[in-house]
C-alpha positions as CSV (number, residue, x, y, z in Angstrom):
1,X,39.3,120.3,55.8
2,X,38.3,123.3,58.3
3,X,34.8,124.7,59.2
4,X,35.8,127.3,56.2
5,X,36.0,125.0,53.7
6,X,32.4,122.8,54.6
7,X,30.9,125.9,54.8
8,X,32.1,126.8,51.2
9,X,30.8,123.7,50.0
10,X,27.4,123.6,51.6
11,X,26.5,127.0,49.9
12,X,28.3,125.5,46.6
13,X,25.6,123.1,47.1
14,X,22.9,125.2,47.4
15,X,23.8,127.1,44.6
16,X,21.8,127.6,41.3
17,X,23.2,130.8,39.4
18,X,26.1,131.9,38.8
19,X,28.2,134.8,37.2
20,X,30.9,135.9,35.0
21,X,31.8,138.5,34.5
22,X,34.8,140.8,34.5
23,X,36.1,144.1,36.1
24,X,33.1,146.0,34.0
25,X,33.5,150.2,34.9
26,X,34.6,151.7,37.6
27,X,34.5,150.5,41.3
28,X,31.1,152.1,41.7
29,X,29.1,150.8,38.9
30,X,30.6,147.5,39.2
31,X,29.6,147.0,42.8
32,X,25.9,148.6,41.8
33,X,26.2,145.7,39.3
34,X,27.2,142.9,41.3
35,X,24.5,143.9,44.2
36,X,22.0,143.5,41.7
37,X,22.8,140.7,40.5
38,X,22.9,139.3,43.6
39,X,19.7,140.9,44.7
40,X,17.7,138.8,41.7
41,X,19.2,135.5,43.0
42,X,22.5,135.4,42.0
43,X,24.8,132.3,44.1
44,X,28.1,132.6,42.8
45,X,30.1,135.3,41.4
46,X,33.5,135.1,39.3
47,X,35.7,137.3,38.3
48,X,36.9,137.2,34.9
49,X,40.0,138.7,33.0
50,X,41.7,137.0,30.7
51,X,44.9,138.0,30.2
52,X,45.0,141.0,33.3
53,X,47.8,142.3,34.7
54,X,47.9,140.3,38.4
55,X,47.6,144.2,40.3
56,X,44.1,145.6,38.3
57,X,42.7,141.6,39.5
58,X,43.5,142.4,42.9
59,X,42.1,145.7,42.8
60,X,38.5,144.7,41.4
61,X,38.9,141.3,43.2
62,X,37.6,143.9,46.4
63,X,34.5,144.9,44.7
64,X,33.3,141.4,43.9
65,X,34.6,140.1,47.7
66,X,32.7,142.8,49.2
67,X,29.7,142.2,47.3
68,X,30.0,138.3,48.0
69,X,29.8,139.3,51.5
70,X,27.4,141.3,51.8
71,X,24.9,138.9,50.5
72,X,26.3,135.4,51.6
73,X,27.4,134.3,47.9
74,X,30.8,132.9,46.9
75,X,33.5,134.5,44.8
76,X,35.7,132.8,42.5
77,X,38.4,133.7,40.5
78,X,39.2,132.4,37.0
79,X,42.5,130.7,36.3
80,X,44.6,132.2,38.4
81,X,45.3,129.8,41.6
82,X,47.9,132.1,42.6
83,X,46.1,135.2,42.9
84,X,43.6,133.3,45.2
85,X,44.9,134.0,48.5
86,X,45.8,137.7,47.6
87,X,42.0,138.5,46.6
88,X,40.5,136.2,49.4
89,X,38.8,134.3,47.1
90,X,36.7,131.1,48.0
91,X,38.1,129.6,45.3
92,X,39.4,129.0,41.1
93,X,38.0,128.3,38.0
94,X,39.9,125.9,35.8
95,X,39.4,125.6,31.9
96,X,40.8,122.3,30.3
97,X,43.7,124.2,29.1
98,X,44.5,125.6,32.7
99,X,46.4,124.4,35.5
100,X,45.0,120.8,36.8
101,X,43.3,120.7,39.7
102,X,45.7,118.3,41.5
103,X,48.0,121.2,40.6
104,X,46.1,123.9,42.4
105,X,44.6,122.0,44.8
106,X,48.6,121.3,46.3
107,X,48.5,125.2,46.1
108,X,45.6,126.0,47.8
109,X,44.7,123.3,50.4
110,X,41.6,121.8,50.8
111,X,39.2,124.9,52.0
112,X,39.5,126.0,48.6
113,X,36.9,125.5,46.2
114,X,38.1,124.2,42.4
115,X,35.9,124.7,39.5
116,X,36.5,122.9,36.1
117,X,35.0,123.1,32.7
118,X,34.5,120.4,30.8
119,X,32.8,120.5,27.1
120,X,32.6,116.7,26.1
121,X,31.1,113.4,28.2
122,X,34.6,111.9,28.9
123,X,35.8,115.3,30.3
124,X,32.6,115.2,32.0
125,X,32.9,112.0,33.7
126,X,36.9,112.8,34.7
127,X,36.1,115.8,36.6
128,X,32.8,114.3,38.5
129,X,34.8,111.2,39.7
130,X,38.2,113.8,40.4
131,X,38.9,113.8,44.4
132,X,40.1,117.7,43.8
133,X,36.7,119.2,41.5
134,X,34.4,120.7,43.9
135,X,31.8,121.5,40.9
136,X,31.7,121.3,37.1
137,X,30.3,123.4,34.4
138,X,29.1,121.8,31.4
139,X,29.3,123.3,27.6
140,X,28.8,125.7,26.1
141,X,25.5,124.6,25.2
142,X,25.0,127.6,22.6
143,X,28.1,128.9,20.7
144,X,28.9,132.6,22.2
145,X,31.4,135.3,21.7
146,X,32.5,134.8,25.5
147,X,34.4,131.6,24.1
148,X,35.7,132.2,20.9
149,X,36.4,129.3,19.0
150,X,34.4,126.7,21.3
151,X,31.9,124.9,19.5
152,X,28.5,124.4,21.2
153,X,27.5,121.2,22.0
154,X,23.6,121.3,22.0
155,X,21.5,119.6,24.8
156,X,23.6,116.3,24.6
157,X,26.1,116.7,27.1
158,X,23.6,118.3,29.5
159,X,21.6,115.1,29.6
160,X,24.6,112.9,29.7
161,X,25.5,114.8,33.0
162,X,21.8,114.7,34.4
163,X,21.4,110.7,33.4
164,X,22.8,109.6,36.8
165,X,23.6,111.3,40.4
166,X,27.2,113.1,39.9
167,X,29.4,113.6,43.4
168,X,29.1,117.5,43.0
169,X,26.9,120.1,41.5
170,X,27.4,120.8,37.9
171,X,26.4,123.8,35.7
172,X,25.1,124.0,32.2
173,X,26.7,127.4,30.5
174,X,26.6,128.9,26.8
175,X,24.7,131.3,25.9
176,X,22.3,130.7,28.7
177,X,19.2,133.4,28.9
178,X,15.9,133.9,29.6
179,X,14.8,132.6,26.2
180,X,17.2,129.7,26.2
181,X,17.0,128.6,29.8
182,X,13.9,126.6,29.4
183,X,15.6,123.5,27.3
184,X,18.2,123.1,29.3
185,X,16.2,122.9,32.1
186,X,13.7,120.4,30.6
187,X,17.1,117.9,29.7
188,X,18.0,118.1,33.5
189,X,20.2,121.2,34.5
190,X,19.4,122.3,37.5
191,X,22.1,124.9,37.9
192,X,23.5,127.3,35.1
193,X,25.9,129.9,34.3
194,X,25.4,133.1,32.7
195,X,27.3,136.2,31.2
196,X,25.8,138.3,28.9
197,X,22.5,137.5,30.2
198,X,23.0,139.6,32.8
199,X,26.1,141.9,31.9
200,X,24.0,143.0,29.3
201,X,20.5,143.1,30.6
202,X,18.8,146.3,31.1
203,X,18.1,145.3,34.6
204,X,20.3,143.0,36.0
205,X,18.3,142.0,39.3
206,X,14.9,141.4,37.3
207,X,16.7,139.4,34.7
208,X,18.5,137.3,37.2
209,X,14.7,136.4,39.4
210,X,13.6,135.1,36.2
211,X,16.5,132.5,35.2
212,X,16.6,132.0,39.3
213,X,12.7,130.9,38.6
214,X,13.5,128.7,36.0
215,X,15.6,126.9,37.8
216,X,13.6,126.5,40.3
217,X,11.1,125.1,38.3
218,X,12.9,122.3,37.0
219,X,13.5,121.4,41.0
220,X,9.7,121.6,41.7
221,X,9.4,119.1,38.7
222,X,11.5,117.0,40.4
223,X,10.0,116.8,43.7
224,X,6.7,116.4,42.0
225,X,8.2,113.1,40.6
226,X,9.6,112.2,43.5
């Protein structure tokens, strides 16, 4: 592994909130979007289309690496290991029904960050303990429209991931806002995901200080404890 890639995962470290979205608008409003977003707190932005054509990814892959840039976050892309070198990502996403990660990590070397979701404890468990995972996000914790046809899970699997010291940081996501944030916090997630929290908030950057506060509020428990 280069000084790239230990650099990559020092800020994945450090990380707390994260983004989805997709290409929303045009090149303008998305980067206004994205800088706010990252203004409030924001760690991690991906970039999400389901089913786009390889050339409009590329295109609005710029507008998220720029905005990664300018304020020292990460950018991943979802499920598409091969696009990752054409929109200088840091790194992929990986559902359970996506490429493996041994699969993209043979494809992207080791500087490359790899992201997988897992939704129940044994998935959970495979993916901390997997030599290619870089992170883990666990849900969805609420049902929401952004995963149609994924159940929630409640609070069980986030406490089954906080009940003992995984090898990298994980992520509770699902329907994750302002009003929801606080349970999940109190059954150990230190680290969440978000979507429509944001994509649809009125204002983006305010919205995103107050789940970044939350957050950090379930880190000043823990040192408290300590």
């Amino acid at each position: 592994m280069s000084r790239l890639g230990e650099q990559r995962r020092a800020r994945l470290r450090e990380a707390r909130l994260y983004l989805v979205c997709d290409a929303r608008g045009d090149e303008h409003e998305l980067g206004a979007f994205l800088d706010a977003a990252l203004r409030g707190g924001v760690d991690v932005i991906q970039l999400r289309e389901k089913g786009g054509e390889s050339e409009a990814i590329v295109r609005a892959a710029r507008t998220f690496r720029a905005a990664a840039d300018a304020h020292g976050a990460l950018f991943v892309l979802n499920d598409r290991p091969d696009l990752v070198a054409a929109t200088r990502a840091d790194g992929v996403h990986l559902g359970q029904d996506d490429a493996l990660p041994a699969e993209a990590r043979a494809l992207l070397g080791t500087d490359a960050l790899i992201g997988r979701s897992t939704h129940t404890p044994t998935q959970l468990d495979a993916a901390a303990t997997d030599a290619d995972v870089d992170y883990l996000a666990a849900g969805p914790v609420h049902a929401t429209p952004t995963k149609p046809g994924r159940p929630a899970v409640g609070l069980d699997l986030i406490r089954h991931a906080a009940s003992r010291p995984r090898r990298v940081p994980w992520f509770a996501i699902g329907g994750l806002a302002p009003d929801t944030l606080g349970p999940v916090v109190a059954a150990g997630a230190r680290r969440a995901v978000v979507v429509r929290a944001l994509t649809e908030a009125a204002d983006p950057e305010a919205t995103a200080r107050t789940l970044r506060a939350a957050l950090a509020a379930g880190q000043e428990a823990d040192a408290d404890a300590a």
